[in-house]
MARROVEX-15873 format. One record per residue (C-alpha): residue number from 1; residue in three letters; x, y, z. Coordinates in nm, 2 decimals, padded with zeros to 4 digits, m for minus. Layout:
// residues N
SITE  pos  code    east   north      up
SITE  NUM   ala       X       Y       Z
...
//
This chain:
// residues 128
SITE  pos  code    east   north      up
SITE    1   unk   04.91  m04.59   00.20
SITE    2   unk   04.67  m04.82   00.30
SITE    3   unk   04.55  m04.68   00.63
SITE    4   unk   04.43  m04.36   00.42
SITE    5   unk   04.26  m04.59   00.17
SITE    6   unk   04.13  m04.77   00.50
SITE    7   unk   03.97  m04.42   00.61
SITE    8   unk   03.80  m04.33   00.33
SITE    9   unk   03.63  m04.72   00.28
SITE   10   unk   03.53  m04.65   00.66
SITE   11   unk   03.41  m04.29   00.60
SITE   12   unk   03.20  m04.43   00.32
SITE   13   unk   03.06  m04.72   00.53
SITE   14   unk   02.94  m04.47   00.74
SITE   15   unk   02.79  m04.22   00.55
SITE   16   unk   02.60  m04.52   00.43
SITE   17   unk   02.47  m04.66   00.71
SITE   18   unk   02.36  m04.22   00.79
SITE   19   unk   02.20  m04.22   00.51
SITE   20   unk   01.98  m04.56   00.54
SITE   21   unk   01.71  m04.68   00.73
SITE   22   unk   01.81  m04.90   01.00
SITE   23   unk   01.85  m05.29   00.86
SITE   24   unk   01.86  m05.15   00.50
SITE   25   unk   02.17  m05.28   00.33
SITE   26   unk   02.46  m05.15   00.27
SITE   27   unk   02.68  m05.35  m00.06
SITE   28   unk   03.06  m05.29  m00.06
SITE   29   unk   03.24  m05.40  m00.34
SITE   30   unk   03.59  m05.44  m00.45
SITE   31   unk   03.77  m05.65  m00.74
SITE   32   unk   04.04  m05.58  m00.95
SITE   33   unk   04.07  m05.37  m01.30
SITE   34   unk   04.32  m05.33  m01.59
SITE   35   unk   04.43  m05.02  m01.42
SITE   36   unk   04.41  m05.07  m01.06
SITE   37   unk   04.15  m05.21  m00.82
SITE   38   unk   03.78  m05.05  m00.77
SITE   39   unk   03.62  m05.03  m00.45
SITE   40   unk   03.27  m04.91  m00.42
SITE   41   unk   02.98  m04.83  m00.13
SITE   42   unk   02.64  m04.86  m00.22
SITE   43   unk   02.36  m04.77   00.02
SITE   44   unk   01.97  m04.76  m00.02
SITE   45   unk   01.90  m04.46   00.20
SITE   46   unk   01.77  m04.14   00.08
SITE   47   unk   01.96  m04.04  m00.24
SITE   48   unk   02.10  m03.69  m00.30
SITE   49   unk   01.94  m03.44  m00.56
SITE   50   unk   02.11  m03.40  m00.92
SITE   51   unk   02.21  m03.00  m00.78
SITE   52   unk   02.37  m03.11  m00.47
SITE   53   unk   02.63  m03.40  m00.65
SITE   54   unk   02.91  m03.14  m00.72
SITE   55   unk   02.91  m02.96  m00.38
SITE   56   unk   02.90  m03.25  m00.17
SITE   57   unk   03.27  m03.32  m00.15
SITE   58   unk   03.33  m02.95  m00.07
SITE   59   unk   03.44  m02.91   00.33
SITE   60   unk   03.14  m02.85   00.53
SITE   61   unk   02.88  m02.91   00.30
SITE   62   unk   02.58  m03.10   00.40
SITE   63   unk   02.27  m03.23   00.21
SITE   64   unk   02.07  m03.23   00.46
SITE   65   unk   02.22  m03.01   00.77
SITE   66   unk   01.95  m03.10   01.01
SITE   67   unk   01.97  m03.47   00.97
SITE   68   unk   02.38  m03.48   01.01
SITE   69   unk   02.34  m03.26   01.31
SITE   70   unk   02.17  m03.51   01.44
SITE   71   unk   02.41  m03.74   01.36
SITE   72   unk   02.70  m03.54   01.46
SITE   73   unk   02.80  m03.48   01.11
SITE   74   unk   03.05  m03.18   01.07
SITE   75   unk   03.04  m03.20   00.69
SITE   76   unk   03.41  m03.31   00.63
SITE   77   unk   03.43  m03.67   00.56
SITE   78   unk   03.37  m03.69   00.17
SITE   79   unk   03.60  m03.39   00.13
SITE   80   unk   03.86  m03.54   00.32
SITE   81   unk   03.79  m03.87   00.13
SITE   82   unk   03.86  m03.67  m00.17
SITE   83   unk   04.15  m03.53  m00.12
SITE   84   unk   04.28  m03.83   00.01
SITE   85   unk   04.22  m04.02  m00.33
SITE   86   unk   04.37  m03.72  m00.48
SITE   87   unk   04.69  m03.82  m00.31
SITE   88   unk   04.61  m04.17  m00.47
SITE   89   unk   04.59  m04.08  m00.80
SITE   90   unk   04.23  m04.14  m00.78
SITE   91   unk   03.90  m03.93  m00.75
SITE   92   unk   03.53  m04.03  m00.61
SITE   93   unk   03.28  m04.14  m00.83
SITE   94   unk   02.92  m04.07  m00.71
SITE   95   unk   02.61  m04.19  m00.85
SITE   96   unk   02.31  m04.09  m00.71
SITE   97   unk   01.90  m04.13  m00.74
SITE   98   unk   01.66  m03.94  m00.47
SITE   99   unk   01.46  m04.21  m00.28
SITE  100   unk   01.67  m04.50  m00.43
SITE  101   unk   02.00  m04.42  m00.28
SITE  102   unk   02.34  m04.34  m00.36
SITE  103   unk   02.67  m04.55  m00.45
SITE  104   unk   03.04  m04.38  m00.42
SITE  105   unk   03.32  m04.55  m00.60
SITE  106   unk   03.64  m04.51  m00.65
SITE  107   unk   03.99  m04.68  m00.83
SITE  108   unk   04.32  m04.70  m00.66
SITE  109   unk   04.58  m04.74  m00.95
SITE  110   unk   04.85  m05.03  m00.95
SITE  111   unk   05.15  m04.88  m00.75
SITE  112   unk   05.40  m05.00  m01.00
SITE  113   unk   05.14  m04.96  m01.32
SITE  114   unk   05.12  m05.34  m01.33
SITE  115   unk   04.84  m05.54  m01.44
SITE  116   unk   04.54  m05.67  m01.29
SITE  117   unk   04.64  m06.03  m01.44
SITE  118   unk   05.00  m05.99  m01.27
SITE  119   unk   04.89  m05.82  m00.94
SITE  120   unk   04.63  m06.15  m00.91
SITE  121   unk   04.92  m06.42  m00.91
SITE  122   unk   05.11  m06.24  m00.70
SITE  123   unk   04.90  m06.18  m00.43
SITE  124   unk   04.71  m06.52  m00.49
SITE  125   unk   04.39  m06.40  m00.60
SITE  126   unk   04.19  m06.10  m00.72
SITE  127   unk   03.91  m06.11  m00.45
SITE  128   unk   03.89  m05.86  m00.19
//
């Protein structure tokens, strides 16, 4: 479903854009694989410690609590963004380097389990 896919590109963006520095960038990506297409969010915010990676997609859970207070963060976006892609056939990838920022990634397969090469003429191009 593409308005689910939709959400959790949006969620990302703006967990991103929470995370940085106002007028750092933010780099989306997207482009098309052998087994389905990869979208991924980088930011260049604040980057989350090694011992946090495998609790942040848990409901609730926040890095920093006082920050996404502030923000009015509830701590529910990456785990709903999870089990979304779940749905997909899919699960997040996150990369993450304190102080250099943090890139979440992700690969929707091919609906039909077609080809990168035959999805791309179809739909006249590979480019997001």
């Amino acid at each position: 479903d593409a308005s689910l896919i939709k959400s959790v590109l949006i969620n990302l963006l703006d967990n991103a854009c929470k995370a940085s520095e106002p007028g750092s960038p933010v780099d989306v990506d997207g482009y098309a694989l052998s087994e389905g297409y990869r979208f991924s969010v980088k930011d260049h915010g604040v980057g989350i410690p090694e011992e946090e990676l495998h609790k942040i997609t848990k409901a609730f859970y926040m890095v920093d609590k006082s920050r996404s207070r502030s923000r009015n963060g509830a701590g529910l976006g990456l785990a709903l963004c999870e089990e979304i892609l779940l749905l997909h056939h899919s699960r997040l990838e996150i990369e993450s380097e304190p102080g250099k920022g943090s890139c979440f990634s992700f690969v929707i397969p091919w609906e039909d389990g077609g080809s990168a090469a035959r999805h791309s003429k179809e739909e006249g191009g590979g480019e997001m």
